[in-house]
TORKOL-4160 file (C-alpha; in steps of 0.2 Angstrom, whole numbers, padded with zeros to 4 digits, m for minus):
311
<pt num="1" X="0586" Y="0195" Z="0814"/>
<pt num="2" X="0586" Y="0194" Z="0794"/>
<pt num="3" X="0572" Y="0202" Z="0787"/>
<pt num="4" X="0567" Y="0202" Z="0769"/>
<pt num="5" X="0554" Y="0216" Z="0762"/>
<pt num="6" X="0543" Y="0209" Z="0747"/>
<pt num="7" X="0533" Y="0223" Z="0737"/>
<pt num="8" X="0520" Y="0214" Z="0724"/>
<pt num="9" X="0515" Y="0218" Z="0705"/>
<pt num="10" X="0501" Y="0232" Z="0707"/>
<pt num="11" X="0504" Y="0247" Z="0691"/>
<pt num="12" X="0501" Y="0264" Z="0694"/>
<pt num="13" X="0488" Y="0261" Z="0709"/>
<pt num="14" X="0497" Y="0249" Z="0715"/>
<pt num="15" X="0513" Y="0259" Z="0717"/>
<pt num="16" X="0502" Y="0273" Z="0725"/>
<pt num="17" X="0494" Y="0263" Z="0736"/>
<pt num="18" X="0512" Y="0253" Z="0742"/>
<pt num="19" X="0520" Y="0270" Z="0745"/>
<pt num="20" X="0511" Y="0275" Z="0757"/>
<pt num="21" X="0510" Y="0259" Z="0768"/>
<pt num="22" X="0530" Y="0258" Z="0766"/>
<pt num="23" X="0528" Y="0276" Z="0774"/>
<pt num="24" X="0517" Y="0270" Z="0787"/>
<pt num="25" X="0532" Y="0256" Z="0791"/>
<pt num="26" X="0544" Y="0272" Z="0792"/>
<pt num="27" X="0532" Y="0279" Z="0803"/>
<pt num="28" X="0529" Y="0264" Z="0816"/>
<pt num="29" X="0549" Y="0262" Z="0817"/>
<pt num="30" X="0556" Y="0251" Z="0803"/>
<pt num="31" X="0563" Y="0260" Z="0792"/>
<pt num="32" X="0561" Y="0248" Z="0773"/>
<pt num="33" X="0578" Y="0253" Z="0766"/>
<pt num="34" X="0584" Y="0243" Z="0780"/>
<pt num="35" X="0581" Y="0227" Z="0776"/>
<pt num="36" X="0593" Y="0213" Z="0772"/>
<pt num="37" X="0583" Y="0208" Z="0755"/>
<pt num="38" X="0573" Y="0218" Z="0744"/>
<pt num="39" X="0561" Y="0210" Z="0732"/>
<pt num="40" X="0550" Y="0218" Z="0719"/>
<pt num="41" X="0539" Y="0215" Z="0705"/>
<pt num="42" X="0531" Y="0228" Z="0693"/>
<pt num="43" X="0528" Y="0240" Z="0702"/>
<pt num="44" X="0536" Y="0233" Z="0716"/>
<pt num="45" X="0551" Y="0234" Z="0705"/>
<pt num="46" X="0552" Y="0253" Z="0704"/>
<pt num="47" X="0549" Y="0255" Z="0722"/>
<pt num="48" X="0563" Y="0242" Z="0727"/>
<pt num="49" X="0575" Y="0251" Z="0715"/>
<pt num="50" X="0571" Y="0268" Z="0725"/>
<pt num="51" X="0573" Y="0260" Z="0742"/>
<pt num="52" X="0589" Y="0250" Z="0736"/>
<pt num="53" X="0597" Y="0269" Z="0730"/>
<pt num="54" X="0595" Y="0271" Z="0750"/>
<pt num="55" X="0577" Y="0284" Z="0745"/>
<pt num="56" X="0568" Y="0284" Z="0763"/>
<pt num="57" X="0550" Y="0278" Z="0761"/>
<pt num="58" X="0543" Y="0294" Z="0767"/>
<pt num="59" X="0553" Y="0304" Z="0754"/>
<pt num="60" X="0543" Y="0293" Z="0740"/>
<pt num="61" X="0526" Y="0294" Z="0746"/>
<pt num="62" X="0528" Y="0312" Z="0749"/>
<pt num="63" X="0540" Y="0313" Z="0732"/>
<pt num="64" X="0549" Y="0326" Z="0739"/>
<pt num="65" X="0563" Y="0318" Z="0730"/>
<pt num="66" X="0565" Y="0327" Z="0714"/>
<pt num="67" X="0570" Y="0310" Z="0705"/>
<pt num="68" X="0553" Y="0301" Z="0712"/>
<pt num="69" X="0544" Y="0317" Z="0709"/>
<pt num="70" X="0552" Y="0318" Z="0690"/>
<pt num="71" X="0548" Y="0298" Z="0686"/>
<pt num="72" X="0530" Y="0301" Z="0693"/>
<pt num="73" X="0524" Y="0314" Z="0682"/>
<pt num="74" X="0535" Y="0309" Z="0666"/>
<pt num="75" X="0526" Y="0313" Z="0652"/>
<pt num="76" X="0532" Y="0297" Z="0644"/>
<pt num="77" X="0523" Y="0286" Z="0657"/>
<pt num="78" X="0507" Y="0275" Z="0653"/>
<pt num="79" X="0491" Y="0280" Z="0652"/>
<pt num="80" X="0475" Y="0272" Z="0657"/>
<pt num="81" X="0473" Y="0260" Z="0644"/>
<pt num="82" X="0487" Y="0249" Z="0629"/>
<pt num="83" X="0490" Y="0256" Z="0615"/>
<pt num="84" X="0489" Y="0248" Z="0600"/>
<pt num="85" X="0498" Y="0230" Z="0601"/>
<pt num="86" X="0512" Y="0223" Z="0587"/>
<pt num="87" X="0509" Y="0208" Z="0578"/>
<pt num="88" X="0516" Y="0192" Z="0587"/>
<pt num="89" X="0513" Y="0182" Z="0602"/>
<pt num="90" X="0528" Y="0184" Z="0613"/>
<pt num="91" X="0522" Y="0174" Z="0630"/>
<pt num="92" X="0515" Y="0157" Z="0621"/>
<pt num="93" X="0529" Y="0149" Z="0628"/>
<pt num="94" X="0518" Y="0156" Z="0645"/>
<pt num="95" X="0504" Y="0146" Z="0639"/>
<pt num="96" X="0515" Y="0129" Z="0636"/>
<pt num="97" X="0521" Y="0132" Z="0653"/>
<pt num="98" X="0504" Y="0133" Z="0659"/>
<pt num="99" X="0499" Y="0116" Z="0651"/>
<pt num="100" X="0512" Y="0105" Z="0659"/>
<pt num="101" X="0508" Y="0112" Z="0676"/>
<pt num="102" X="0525" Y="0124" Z="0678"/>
<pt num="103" X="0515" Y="0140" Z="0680"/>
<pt num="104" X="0498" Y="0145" Z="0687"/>
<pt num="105" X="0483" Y="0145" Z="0672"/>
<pt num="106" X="0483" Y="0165" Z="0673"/>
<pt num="107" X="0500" Y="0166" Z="0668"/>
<pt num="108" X="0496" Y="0155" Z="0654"/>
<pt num="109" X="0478" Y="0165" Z="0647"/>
<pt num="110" X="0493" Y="0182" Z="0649"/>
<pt num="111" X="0502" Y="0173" Z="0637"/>
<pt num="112" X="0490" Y="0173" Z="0623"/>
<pt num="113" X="0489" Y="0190" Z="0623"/>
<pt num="114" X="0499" Y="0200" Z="0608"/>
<pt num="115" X="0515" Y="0210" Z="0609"/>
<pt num="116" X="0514" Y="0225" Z="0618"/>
<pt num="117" X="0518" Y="0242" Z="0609"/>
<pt num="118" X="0520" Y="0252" Z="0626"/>
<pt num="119" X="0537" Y="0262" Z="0626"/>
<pt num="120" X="0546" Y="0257" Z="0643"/>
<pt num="121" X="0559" Y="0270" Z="0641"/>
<pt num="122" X="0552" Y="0280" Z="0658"/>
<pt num="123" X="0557" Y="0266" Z="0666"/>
<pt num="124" X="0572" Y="0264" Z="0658"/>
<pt num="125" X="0577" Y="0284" Z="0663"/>
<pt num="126" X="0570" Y="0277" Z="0683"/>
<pt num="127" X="0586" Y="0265" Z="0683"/>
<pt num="128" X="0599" Y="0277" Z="0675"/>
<pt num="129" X="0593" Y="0290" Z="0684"/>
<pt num="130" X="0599" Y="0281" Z="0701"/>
<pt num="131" X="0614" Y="0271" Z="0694"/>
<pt num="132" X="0620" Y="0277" Z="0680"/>
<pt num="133" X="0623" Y="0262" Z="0668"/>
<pt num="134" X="0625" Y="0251" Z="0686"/>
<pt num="135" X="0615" Y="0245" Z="0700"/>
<pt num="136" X="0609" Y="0250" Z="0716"/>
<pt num="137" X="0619" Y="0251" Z="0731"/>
<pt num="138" X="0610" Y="0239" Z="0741"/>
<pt num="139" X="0618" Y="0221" Z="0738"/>
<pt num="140" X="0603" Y="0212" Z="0737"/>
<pt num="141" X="0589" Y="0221" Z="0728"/>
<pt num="142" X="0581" Y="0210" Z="0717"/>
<pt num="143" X="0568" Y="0213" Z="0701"/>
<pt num="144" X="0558" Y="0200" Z="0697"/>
<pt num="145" X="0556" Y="0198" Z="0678"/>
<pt num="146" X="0548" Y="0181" Z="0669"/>
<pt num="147" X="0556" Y="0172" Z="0652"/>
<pt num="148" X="0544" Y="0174" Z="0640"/>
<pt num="149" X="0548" Y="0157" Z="0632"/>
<pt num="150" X="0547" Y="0146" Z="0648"/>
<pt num="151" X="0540" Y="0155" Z="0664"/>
<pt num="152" X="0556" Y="0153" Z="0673"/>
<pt num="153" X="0558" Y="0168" Z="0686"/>
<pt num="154" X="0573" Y="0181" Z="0685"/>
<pt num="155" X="0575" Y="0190" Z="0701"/>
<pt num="156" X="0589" Y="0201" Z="0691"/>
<pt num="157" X="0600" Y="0210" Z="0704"/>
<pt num="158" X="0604" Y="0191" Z="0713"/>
<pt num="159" X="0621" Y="0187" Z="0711"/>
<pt num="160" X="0617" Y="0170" Z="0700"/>
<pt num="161" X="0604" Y="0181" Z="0688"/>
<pt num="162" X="0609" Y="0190" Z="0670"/>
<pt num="163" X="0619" Y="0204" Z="0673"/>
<pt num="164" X="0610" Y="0221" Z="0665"/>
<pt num="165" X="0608" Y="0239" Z="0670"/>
<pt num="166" X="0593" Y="0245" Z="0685"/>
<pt num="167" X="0584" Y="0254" Z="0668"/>
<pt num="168" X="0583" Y="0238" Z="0658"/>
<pt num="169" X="0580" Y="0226" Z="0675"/>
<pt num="170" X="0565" Y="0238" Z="0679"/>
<pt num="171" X="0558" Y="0241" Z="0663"/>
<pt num="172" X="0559" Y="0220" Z="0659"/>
<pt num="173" X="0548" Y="0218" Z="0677"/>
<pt num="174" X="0536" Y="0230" Z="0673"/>
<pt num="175" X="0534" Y="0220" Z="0655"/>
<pt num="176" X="0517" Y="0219" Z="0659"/>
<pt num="177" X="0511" Y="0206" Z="0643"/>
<pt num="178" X="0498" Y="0215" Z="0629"/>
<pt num="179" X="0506" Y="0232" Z="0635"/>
<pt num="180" X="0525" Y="0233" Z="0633"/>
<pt num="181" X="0535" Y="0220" Z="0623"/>
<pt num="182" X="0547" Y="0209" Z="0632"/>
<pt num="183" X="0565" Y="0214" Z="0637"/>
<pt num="184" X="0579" Y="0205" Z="0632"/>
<pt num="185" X="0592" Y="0201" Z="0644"/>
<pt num="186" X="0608" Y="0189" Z="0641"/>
<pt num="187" X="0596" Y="0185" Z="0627"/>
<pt num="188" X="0580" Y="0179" Z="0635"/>
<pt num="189" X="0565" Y="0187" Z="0632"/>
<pt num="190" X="0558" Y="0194" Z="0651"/>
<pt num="191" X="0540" Y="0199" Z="0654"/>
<pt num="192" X="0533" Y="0207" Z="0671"/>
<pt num="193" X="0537" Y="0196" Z="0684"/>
<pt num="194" X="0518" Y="0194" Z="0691"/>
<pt num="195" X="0511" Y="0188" Z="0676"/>
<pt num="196" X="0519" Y="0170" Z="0685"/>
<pt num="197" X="0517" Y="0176" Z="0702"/>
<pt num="198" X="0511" Y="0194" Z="0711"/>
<pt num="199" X="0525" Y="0193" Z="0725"/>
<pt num="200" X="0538" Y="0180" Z="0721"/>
<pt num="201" X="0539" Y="0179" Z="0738"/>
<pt num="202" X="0544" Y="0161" Z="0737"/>
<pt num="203" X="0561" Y="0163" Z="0729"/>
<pt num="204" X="0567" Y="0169" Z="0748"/>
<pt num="205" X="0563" Y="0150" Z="0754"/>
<pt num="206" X="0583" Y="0145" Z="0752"/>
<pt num="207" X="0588" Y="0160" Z="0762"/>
<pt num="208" X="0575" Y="0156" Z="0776"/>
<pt num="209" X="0580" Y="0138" Z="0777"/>
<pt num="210" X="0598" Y="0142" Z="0779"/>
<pt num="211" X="0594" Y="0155" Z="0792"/>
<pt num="212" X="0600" Y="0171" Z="0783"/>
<pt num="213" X="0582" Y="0179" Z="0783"/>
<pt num="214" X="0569" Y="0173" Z="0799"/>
<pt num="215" X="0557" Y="0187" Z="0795"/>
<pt num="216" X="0546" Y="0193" Z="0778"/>
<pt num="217" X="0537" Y="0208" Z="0779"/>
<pt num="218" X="0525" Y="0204" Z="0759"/>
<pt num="219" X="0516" Y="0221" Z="0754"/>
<pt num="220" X="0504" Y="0215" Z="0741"/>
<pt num="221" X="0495" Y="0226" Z="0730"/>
<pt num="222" X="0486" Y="0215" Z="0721"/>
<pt num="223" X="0482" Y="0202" Z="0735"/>
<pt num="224" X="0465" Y="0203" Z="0746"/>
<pt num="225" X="0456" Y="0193" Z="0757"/>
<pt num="226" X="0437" Y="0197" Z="0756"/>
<pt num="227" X="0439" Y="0209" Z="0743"/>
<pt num="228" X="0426" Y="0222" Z="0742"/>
<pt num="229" X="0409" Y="0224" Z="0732"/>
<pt num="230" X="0411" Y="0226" Z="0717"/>
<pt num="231" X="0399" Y="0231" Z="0701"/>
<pt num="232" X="0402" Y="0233" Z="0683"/>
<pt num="233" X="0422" Y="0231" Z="0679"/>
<pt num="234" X="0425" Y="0228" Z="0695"/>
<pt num="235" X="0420" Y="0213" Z="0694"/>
<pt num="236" X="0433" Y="0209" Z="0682"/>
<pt num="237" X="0446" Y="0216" Z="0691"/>
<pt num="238" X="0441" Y="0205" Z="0710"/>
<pt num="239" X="0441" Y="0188" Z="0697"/>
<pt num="240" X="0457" Y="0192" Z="0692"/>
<pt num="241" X="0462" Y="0197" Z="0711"/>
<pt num="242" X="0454" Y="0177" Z="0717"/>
<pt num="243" X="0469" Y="0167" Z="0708"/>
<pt num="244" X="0481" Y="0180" Z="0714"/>
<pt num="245" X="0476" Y="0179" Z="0730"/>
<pt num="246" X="0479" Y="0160" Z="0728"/>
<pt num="247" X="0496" Y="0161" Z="0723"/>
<pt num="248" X="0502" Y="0173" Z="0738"/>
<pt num="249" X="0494" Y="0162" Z="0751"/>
<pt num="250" X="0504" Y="0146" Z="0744"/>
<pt num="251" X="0520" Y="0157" Z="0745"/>
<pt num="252" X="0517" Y="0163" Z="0762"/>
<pt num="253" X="0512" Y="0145" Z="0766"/>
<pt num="254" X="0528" Y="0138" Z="0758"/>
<pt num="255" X="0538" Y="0152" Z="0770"/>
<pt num="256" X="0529" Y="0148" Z="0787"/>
<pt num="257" X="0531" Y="0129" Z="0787"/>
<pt num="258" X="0553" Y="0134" Z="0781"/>
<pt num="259" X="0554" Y="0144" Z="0798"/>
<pt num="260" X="0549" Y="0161" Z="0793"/>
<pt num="261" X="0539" Y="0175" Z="0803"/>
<pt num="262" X="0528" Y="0182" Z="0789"/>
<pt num="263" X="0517" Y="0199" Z="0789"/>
<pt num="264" X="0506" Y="0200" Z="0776"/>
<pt num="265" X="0499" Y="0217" Z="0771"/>
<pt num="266" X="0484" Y="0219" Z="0758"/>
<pt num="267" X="0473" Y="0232" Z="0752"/>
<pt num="268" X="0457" Y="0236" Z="0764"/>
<pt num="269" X="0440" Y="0237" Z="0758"/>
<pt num="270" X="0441" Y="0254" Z="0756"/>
<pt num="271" X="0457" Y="0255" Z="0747"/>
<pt num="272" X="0451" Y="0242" Z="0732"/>
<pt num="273" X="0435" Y="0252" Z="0730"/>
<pt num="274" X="0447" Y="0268" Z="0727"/>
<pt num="275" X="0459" Y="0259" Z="0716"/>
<pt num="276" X="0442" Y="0254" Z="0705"/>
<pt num="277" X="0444" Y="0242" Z="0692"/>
<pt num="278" X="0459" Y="0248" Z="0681"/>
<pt num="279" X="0476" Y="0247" Z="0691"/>
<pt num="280" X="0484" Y="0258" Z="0678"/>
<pt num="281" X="0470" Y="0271" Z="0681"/>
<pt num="282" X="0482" Y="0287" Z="0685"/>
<pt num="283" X="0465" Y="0299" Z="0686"/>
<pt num="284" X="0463" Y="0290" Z="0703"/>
<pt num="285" X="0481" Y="0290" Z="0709"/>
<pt num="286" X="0479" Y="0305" Z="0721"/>
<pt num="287" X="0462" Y="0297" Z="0731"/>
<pt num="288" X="0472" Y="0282" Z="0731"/>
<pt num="289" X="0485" Y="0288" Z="0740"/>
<pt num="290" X="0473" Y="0298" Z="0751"/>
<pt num="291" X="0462" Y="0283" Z="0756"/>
<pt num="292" X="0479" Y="0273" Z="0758"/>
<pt num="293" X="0487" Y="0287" Z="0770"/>
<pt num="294" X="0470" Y="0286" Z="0781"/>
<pt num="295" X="0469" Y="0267" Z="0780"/>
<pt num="296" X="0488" Y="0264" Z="0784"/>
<pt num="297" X="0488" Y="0266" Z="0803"/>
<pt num="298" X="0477" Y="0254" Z="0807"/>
<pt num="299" X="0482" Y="0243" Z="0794"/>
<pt num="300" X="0501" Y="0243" Z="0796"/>
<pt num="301" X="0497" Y="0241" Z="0817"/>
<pt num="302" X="0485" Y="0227" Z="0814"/>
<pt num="303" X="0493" Y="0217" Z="0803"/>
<pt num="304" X="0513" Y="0219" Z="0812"/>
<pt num="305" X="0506" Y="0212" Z="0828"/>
<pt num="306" X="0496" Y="0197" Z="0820"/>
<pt num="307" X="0509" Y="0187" Z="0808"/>
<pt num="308" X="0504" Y="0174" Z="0795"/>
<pt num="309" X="0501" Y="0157" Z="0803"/>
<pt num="310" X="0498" Y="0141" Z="0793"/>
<pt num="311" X="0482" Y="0137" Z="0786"/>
């Protein structure tokens, strides 16, 4: 059976949080380096590059990988907040997109926002770290990276995408708008792939329809039914969560009525109130990951023995 695995957009948190569920995978006896397709976004990206370099999930949670260990504590990676931003606009082509109905209205308010002046260059030292001036092993990993002037997706690392090195692939999905600027690749401008969608789960529809993938396993960070309470900030963050939300349950939609077997994995309750209400918060990273590790037993059992259905 051809499985795909599909990690979501989720920054620092995120990341975290996604680790130790791919761990808990590991542990129940699929092993996510496995998988016929790999497909990240953001954060997702970075950890689709580690599994696609053949690094076990267990080995990243833990990081008793000295390269996952050496990208997690960079001093070069982002703090808690943007820095300053550079003049420009470089998404309003989001914000067209978004008026004629080709991408969701988030992705449209993302691209009003001003050019980032976040130095991706920890990113770019992931990707050469793990294929020096290449690619990863695995012969489908993708990255999922949006053009800045139209919306369009880029899973980069599929055969029919612009060609460019892991560093620059990772570095233009994690393009997150207002906090780096865009990547350019085979000169298009890319921005993080989940400011159009969290999973870009629906670019495996063709493969599922000509019956080279049956299953999707879609760990999704920034994803959640019922959500938790919330008060203050968090608030903010569970509105932003709503259309998300929306956006993955259309994909997962889209894949169930093409044949696919989907499992879905979110946050619990008790894993959003750890994250908080800053993803990118690195000052909750280690809580996160040891709420995650508690919540993913039940979690992973639960939600492998109950596939999506359609709604």
């Amino acid at each position: 059976m051809g499985r795909a695995l599909v990690i979501g957009c989720g920054g620092t948190l995120g990341f975290a949080w996604t680790a130790e569920v791919l761990a808990e995978l590991e542990r129940q006896g699929w092993d996510p380096t496995t998988a016929d397709v790999l497909v990240g976004t953001s954060a997702g990206a970075e950890l689709v590059a580690l599994l696609g370099t053949g690094i076990r999930a267990a080995a990243i949670a833990s990081e008793s990988d000295p390269r996952v260990r050496a990208h997690l504590h960079s001093p070069a990676s982002p703090g808690s907040l943007p820095g300053l931003p550079r003049p420009g606009l470089p998404g309003l082509g989001l914000v067209r997109a978004a008026l004629t109905g080709k991408v969701d209205p988030l992705a449209g308010v993302a691209g009003l926002l001003p050019r980032g002046g976040g130095n991706a260059d920890w990113l770019v030292s992931l990707g050469d770290t793990l294929a020096p001036g290449g690619w990863v092993d695995h012969p489908d990993t993708w990255l999922v990276a949006a053009d800045a002037r139209t919306g369009v997706r880029i899973p980069l690392g599929r055969t029919d995408a612009p060609r460019t090195t892991l560093g620059r692939a990772i570095a233009a999905s994690w393009a997150i708008p207002g906090w780096f600027p865009p990547v350019v690749v085979d000169g298009r401008p890319l921005l993080d792939g989940g400011t159009v969608s969290p999973t870009s789960a629906d670019l495996l529809l063709p493969a599922v329809e000509d019956g080279r993938i049956q299953e999707v396993v879609i760990v999704a960070p920034m994803s959640s039914h019922g959500g938790a309470p919330a008060r203050g900030l968090e608030r903010v963050e569970r509105a932003l969560r709503r259309p998300m939300t929306r956006r993955v349950d259309a994909e997962v939609e889209a894949l169930i009525r093409a044949g696919a077997r989907v499992t879905r994995i979110e946050p619990t309750a008790a894993d959003l109130a750890a994250m908080g209400p800053n993803f990118m918060d690195g000052s909750r990273r280690e809580h996160v990951r040891d709420v995650a590790r508690a919540q993913a037993p039940g979690l992973v059992t639960q939600r492998l023995s109950t596939p999506e259905v359609a709604r």
